[in-house]
N, C-alpha and C positions, 0 to 999 in steps of 0.2 A: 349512562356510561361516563359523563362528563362529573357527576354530583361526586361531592368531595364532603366527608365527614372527619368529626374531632375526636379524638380517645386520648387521655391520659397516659403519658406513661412513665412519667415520676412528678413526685411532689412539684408544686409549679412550672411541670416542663408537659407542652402538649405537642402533638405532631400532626401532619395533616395526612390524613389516607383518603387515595380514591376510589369509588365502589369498587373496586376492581379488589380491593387490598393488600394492595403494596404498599407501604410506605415508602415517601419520599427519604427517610433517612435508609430504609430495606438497602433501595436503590442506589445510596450514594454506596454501599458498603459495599453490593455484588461490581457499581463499577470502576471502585477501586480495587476490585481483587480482580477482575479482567483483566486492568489495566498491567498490574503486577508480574502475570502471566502469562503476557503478549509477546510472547518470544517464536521469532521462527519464520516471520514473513507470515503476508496474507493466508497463507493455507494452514500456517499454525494458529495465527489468531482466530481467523473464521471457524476453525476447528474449536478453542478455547469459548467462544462465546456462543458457538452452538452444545455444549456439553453444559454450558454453566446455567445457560438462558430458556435454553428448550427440554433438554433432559434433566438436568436436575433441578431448577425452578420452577420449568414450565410456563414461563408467562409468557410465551406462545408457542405455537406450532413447526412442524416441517414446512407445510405448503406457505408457510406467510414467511418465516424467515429465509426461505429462498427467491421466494418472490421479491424483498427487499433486497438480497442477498443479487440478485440478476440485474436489479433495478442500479446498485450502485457500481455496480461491473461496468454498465454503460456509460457513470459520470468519470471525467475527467478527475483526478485525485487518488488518493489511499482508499481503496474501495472496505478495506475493514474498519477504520473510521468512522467511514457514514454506515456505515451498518450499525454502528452504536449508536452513534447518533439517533438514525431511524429509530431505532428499538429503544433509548431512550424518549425519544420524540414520542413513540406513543402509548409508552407509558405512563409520561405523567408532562407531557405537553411539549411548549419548548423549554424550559428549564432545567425538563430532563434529559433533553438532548443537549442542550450547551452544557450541562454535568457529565454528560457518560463522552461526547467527545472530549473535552480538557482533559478531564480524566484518564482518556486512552493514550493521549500524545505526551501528556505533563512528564511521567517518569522519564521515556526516552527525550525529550528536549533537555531533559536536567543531566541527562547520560552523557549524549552527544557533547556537548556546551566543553563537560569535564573531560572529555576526550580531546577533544578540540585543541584545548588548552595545551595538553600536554602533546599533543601529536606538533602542536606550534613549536613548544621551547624545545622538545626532546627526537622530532622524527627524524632527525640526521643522526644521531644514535645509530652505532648497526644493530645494539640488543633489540629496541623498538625496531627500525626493519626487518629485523629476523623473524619479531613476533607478528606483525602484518604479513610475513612471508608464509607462515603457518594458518594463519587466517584465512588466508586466500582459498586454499587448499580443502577446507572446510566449509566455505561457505558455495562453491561449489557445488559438495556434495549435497549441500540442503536446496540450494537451488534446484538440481535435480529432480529433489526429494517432491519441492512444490509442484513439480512439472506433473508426477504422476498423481499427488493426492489433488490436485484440483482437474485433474483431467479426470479421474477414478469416478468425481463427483458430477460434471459436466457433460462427460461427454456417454449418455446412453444409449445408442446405437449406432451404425456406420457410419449414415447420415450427417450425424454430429464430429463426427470421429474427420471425416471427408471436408468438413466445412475449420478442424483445425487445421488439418492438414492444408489446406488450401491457403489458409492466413499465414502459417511460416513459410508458405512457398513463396508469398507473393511481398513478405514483409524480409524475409534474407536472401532471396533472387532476384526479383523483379523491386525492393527499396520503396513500393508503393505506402502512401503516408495512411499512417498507423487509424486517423479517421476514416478513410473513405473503406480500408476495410472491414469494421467495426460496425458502419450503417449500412453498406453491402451483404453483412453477414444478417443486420437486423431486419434488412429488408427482404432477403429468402426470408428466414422465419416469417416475417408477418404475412407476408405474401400463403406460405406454407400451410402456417396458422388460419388465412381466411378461407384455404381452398379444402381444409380439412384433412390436413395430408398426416396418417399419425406419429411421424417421424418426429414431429415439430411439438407434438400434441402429448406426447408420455408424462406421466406427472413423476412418477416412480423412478426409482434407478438411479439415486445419488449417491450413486458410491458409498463408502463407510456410514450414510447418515439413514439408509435405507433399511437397515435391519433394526434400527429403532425408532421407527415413523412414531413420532407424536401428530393428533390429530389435532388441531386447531380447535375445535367443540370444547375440549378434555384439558383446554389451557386456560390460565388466568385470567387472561384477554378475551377469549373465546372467538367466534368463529365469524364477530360482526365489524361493522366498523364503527369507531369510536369516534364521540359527537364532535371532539377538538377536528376529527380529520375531514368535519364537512365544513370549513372557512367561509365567510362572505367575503363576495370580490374583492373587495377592499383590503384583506387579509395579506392578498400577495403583492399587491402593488406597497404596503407597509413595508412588511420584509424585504424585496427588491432597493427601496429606498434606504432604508438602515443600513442593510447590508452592504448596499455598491458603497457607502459614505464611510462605513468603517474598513471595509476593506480598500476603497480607492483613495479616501481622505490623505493619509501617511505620501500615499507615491505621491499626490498632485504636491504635497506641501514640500517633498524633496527634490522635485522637479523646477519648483518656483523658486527656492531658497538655495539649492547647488546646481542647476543647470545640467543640462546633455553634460556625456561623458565620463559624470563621480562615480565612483565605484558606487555608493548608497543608492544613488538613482539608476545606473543602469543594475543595481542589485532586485530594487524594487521592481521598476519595468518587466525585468526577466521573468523573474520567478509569479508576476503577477501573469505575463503572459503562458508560462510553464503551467498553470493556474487552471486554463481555461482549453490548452489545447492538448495535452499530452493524457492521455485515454489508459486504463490499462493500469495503475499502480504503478510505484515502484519501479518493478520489476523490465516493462516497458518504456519507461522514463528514463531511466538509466545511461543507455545510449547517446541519446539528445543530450542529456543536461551535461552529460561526459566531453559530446563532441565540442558542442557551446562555450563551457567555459572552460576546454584546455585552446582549441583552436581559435576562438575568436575573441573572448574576453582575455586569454591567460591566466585566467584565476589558480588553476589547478596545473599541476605539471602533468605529464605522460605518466599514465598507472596509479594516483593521487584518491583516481576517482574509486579505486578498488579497493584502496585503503580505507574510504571516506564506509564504502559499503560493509567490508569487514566489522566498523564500528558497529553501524547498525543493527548487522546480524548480532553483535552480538551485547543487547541492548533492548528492552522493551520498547512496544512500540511500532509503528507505521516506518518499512523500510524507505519509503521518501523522507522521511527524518534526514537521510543523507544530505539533500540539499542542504541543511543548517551547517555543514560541514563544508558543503562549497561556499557558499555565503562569509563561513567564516575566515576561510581561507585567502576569497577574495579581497575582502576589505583590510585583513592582517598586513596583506601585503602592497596595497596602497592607501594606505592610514590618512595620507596628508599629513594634518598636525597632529592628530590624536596619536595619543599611545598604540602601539602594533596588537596588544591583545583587547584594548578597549574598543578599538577600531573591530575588531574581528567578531569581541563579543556580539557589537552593535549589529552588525551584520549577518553576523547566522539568527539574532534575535526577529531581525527587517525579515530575511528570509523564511522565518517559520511562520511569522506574519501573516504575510501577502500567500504564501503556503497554502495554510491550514484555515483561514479565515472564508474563505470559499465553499469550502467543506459543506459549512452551515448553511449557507445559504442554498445551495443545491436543493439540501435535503428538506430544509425548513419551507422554500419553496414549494421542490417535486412531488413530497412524499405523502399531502394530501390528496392530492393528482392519483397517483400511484394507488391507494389505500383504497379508492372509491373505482379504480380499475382492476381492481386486481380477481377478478374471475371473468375477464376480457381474456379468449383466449387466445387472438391475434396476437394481442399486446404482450402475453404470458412466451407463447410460443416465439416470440422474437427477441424477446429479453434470453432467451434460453440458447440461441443460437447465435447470439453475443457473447454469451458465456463461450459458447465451445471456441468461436473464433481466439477470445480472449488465452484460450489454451494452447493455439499456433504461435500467441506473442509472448508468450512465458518462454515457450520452448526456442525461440527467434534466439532470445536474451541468452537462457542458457548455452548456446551452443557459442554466442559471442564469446561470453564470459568465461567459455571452458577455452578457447584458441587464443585468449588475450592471458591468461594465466598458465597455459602450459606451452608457449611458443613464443621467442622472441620478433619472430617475421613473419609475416601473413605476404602472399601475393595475391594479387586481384586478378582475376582468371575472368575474359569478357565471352560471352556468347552468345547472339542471337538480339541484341539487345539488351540482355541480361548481364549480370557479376555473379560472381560469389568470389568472398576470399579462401583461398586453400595455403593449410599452414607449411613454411618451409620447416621440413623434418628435421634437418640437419637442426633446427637450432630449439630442436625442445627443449624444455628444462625437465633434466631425468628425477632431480630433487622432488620439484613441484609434482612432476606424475607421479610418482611413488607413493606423495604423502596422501594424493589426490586418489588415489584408488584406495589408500587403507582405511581414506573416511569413506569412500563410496560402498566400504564392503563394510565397516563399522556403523553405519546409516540402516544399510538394506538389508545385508544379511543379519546380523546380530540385534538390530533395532537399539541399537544405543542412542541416547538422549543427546536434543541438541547441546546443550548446555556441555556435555562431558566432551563431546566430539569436539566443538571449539577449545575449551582449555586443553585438550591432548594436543589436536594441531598446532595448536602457540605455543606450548610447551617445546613439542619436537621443531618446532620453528626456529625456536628460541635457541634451543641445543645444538642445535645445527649450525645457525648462525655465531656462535660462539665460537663451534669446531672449526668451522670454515674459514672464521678471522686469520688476519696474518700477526703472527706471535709481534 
């Protein structure tokens, strides 16, 4: 599995393929066209790279690309990311994993950066607020959208159904922290898993990806495990070591050279700890990094942070891209000496950093772990039940993000121990809901493309906010 042979494939130029035969140039092409079409959030990408990678290449299966697919749901980070990663990783080692991730985040970092820029000189504009206004409205509706296609794919019977439901009760009532439900949920399934319960146990039933089951046997890769993913000990104590040194290296040297306090270092600090504790993508993340730096650091103003998302969505790429936007924002706005956009550059650079530099290591770590478990069916059955909780914390977010965009006051209503906020009516915005139902019905009913639904909403944002202007 591991032997590697030479072919010709022009005059003085050779390439290196492994038994398996892909080439490594195959591979950079398929994850640069991944990367191209990563639009939409985790459930569009995960979608994208399962149509490219499983159905139409084939270079593995339904059962393993879920299994990884469940595995990086657990880690901490952009979980479609490390899914390339992974599926580079065992393709064609690690090389081919640090290619298919850069590859995934590179177009969206180049996107963001350029938005950034211009959300810096020009977001006091009302044309550009108008056009985030219309953004809003839209990304909404595709939030939504995620909520059902990753649930469609997750959650296959009640059981599962019962364990998401339980995770948005407990993460938008009860404010319980977003880990202890996520290994709560992992520990029924294994628990489920060892006692043979077959709720836990279904392999079948993932939503849209079930009616074209590719078999693992019948893929590129086929149905073993491949000889890189059995390491000697030594293997992870290496990676742990490179890793912590390139990912920790940068913070310890801006902590020694600017001290507590600089925006740089507590940029770095933050997002390094953002890094390791925040579960769930994205989409999860969202909350925290919003509260953090409007309330505590000031990086971001009030509503900044919706902005920062709207970019994203609409944008190849891993929706925690966003962070590079708080990062940028932060440091724009206490530069020191540095110029206000060099400063800022600097800073969503630090934050994509300290980011995305974790990523690899997770996966380059776990994913031999993983490879040589993976017909463990405790292990299976619990990853699987993280998943469904995972679908409570999506839906957590959307219902935030629906009341923070069509409502200018929330009240905090106490009971029992418990909150929740309920929005004051008087103060909806009748604009936002209007535009916010004609994507929800341009989404669902009609199936119209992400891509056209954003440019419509910023359009009519746009229009809007021009009409609205005062002469």
């Amino acid at each position: 599995m591991n032997k590697i042979e030479t072919i010709d494939t022009a005059p003085g130029k050779q390439t290196t393929v492994p038994d398996h035969g892909v080439s490594f140039d195959e591979a950079l092409r398929v994850w640069a066209r991944v990367a191209a079409l990563s639009f939409g959030g985790p459930a569009g990408q995960i979608a994208v790279m399962h149509r490219i990678i499983v159905e139409e290449k084939r270079w593995i299966g339904d059962t393993r690309f879920l299994h990884a697919l469940n595995y990086c749901t657990l880690l901490p980070g952009p979980e479609a990311q490390q899914l390339a990663i992974y599926i580079g990783w065992l393709m064609h080692k690690t090389k081919g994993g640090l290619v298919a991730g850069i590859l995934f985040v590179l177009p969206g970092a180049l996107a963001i950066m350029a938005l950034s820029w211009i959300y810096a000189i020009f977001g006091n504009v009302g044309a550009v607020q108008a056009l985030f206004f219309g953004l809003k409205a839209a990304v909404l509706a595709i939030v939504l959208e995620a909520v059902l296609r990753i649930g469609r794919r997750a959650l296959k019977n009640n059981v599962l159904i019962g364990l998401a439901a339980a995770a948005f009760i407990a993460l938008s009532i009860f404010q319980a922290p977003f880990p202890l439900v996520v290994f709560g949920a992992g520990l029924i399934g294994y628990v489920g898993g060892r006692a043979g319960w077959s709720a836990f146990l279904a392999s079948g039933g993932h939503g849209k990806f079930a009616s074209k089951q590719v078999e693992d046997i019948d893929t590129v890769l086929g149905d073993g495990v491949p000889e890189h993913a059995r390491p000697p000990a030594s293997w992870s104590l290496k990676v742990a070591a490179v890793g912590a040194l390139i990912w920790g290296g940068p913070v310890l040297v801006l902590m020694l050279l600017l001290g507590q306090g600089n925006v740089f270092t507590d940029i770095s600090i933050f997002f390094s700890k953002m890094a390791m504790v925040t579960f769930g993508g994205a989409y999860a993340v969202l909350s925290y990094v919003a509260q953090q730096a409007v309330e505590h650091y000031g990086w971001l103003k009030p509503g900044e942070m919706l902005d920062g998302l709207g970019m994203a969505e609409t944008t190849p790429g891993p929706l925690i891209m966003v962070t590079q936007f708080v990062g940028f924002m932060g440091a724009y706005r206490a530069p020191g000496s540095l110029n206000p956009l060099l400063a800022g550059t600097l800073g969503g650079l630090l934050t994509t950093w300290v980011t995305f530099v974790p990523c690899f290591l997770w996966i380059l770590l776990g994913a031999p772990f993983m490879e040589t478990m993976r017909n463990n069916k405790a292990l299976s059955a619990a990853l699987s039940a993280i998943t469904a909780a995972v679908v409570g914390v999506i839906l957590n977010l959307a219902v935030w993000f629906a009341l923070h965009v069509l409502f200018a006051q929330l009240h905090e209503v106490h009971f029992y121990g418990a909150s929740v906020d309920v929005p004051v009516l008087s103060s909806v915005n009748l604009a936002s809901l209007l535009l916010t139902l004609g994507a929800i019905i341009a989404v669902f009913r009609y199936k119209v493309g992400m891509l056209t639904v954003l440019a419509g909403c910023s359009a009519i944002g746009l229009l809007y906010g021009l009409a609205a202007a005062p002469l």
